[in-house]
N, C-alpha and C positions, 0 to 999 in steps of 0.2 A: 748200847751194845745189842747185837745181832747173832741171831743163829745161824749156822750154812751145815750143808754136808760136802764131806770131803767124797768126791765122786771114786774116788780110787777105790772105796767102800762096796760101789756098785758095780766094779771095773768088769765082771763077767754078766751082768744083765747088759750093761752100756755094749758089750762086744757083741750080743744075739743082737738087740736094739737099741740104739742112743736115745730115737725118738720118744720110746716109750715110756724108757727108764725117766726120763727129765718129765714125762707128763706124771708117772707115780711119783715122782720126788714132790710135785708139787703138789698133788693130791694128797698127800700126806700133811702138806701141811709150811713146808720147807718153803723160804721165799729166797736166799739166795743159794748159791754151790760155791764146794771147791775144786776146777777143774785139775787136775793133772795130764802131763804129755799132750798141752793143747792143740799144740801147732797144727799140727795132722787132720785134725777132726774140728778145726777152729771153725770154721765155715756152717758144718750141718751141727755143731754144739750152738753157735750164735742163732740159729735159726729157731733151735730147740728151746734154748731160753728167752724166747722173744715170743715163742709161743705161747708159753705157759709163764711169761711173766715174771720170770726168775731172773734173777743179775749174779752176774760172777766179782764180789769184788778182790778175793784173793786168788791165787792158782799156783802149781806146783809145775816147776819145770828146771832140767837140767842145763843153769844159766852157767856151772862153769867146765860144761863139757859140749855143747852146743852152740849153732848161732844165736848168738844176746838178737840181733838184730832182728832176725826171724820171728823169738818169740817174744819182744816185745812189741813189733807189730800187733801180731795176733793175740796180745794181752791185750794191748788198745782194742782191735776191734769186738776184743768182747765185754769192753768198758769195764776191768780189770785197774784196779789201785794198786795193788800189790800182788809182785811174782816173786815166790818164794822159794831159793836151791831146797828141794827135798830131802836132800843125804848126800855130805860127805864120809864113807867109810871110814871105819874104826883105825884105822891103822894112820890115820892122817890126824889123829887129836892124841899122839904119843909125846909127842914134843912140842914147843917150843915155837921151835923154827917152822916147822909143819904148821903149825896154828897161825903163827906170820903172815904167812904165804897163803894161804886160805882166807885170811883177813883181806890182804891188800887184793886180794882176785874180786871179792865182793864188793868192796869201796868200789873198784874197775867197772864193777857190772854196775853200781848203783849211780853213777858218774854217769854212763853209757842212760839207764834206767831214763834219768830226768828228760835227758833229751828225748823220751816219749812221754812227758807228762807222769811218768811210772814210780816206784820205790822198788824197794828188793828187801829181803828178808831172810831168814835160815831156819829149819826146821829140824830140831833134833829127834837124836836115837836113844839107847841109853850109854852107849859107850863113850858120848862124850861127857856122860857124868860119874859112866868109872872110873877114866883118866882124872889125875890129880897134878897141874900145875903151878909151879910157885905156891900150892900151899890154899888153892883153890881148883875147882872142877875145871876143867877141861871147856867148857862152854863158858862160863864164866870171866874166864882167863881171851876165850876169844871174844867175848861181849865188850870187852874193856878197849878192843884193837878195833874195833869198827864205828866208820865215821859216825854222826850221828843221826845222819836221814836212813840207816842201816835201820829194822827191826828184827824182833824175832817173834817168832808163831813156837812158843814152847809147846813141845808134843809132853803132856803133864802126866800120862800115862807111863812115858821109856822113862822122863824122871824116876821116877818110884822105883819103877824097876831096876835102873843104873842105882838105887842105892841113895839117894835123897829124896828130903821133904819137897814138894813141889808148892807148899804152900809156903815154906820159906825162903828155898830159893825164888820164888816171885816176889816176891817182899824185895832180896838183893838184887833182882837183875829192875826193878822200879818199871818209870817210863819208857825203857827199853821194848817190853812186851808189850805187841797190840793187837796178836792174834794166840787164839792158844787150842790145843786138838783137845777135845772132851770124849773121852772114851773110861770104859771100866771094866772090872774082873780082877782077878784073882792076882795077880802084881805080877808072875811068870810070864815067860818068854813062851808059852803055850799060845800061840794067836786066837788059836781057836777055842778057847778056853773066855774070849773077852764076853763079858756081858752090858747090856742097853745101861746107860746112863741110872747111877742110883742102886746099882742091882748088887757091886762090886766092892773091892776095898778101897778106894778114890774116894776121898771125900769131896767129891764133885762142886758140893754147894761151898766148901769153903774155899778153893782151889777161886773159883769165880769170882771173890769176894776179893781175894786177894789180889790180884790183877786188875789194878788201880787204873792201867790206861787203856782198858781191855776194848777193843773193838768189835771184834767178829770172836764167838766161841764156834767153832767149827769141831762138829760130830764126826768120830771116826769109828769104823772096826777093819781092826788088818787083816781079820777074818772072824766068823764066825760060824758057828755050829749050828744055829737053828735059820730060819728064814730073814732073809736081810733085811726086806722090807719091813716088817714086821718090828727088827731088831731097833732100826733107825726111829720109826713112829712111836715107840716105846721109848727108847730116849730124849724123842724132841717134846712128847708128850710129858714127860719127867722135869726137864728144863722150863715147861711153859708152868707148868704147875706151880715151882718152885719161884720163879717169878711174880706171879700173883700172892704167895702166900701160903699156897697150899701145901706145901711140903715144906720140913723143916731139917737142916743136917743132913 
């Protein structure tokens, strides 16, 4: 298992400088990212991580509202494994039939996916674990409708706050999970309220433990209140520690 940043964390130092931003990511410490909205920026982000030695192997892109074929090129050429839909809104994990249909669009994309060497994945909010289907969560209920080369990047954060354990639902959603977002603070829907890895109510280190087929633990903040940089380097600094030994719980 591997640590990344979710670049979308950066997303207003990457819009002054892409270049710089990916050479502080790496001075930090970071050896892979998570990009988001690649396409666009596909060309001088490949350049930037080829500088500084970093690999992309997940990314965040809007695969059921956009061209698949677009950005699974440019997931290829940034030697990307995994492109992951970011958010389907709340209003579409109400039902049933919604969820259905959301299912079979991603099978679609992850069909399309292979024939770039690629997978696809989903990444949740909390809303699809305040909706309650058959008698189960709303994500859950769609995990069960997706083929099986489908994963998911549980954001283990919007768990808690949609109102579940995230260390139990990883447990029930099993080998399904193989990316998962590692962020912390205070459980509210305040973004700017999140704090560096360890610092928060997330029990980080058992969250980790639990996700049995865990790939990539990808660092996020949807925002924060004190310096970013700063914020990320204190969390991957927290995770490495914790790795070796040095931090417990």
């Amino acid at each position: 298992m591997s640590y990344s940043i979710q670049l979308y964390t950066l997303r207003n130092a990457i819009q002054e400088d892409l270049p710089g931003t990916i050479a502080k990511v790496a001075q930090i410490g970071f050896a892979q990212v998570e990009p988001y909205n690649f396409v666009a920026t596909a060309k001088e982000l490949g350049a930037a991580l080829e500088e500084n030695r970093l690999t992309a192997p997940s990314g965040h892109a809007p695969l059921l509202s956009q061209d698949q074929d677009q950005i699974f090129a440019a997931a290829r050429a940034l030697g990307m494994e995994t492109v992951i839909e970011p958010c389907v809104l709340a209003e579409k994990w109400q039902s049933a039939e919604d969820i259905k249909d959301t299912a079979a669009q991603l099978n679609a994309a992850a069909r399309k996916a292979a024939e770039y060497g690629l997978r696809v994945g989903y990444h949740n909010h909390a809303w699809e674990l305040e909706s309650m289907i058959e008698g189960q969560t709303a994500l859950e209920y769609f995990a069960g409708l997706l083929d099986p080369q489908v994963v998911l990047e549980v954001d283990t954060y919007w768990v808690a706050v949609g109102g579940q354990d995230p260390v139990e639902l990883l447990g029930r959603l099993g080998d399904r999970v193989r990316l998962i977002h590692i962020k912390d603070g205070p459980l509210t829907a305040d973004t700017k309220a999140q704090l560096p890895a360890g610092q928060g109510q997330v029990p980080v280190l058992d969250i980790i433990a639990a996700a049995k087929s865990l790939e990539v633990g990808v660092v996020e903040f949807d925002d924060y209140a004190g310096d970013i940089f700063d914020g990320i380097a204190q969390s991957l600094a927290y995770l490495q520690k914790a790795a070796t030994g040095q931090v417990r719980g």
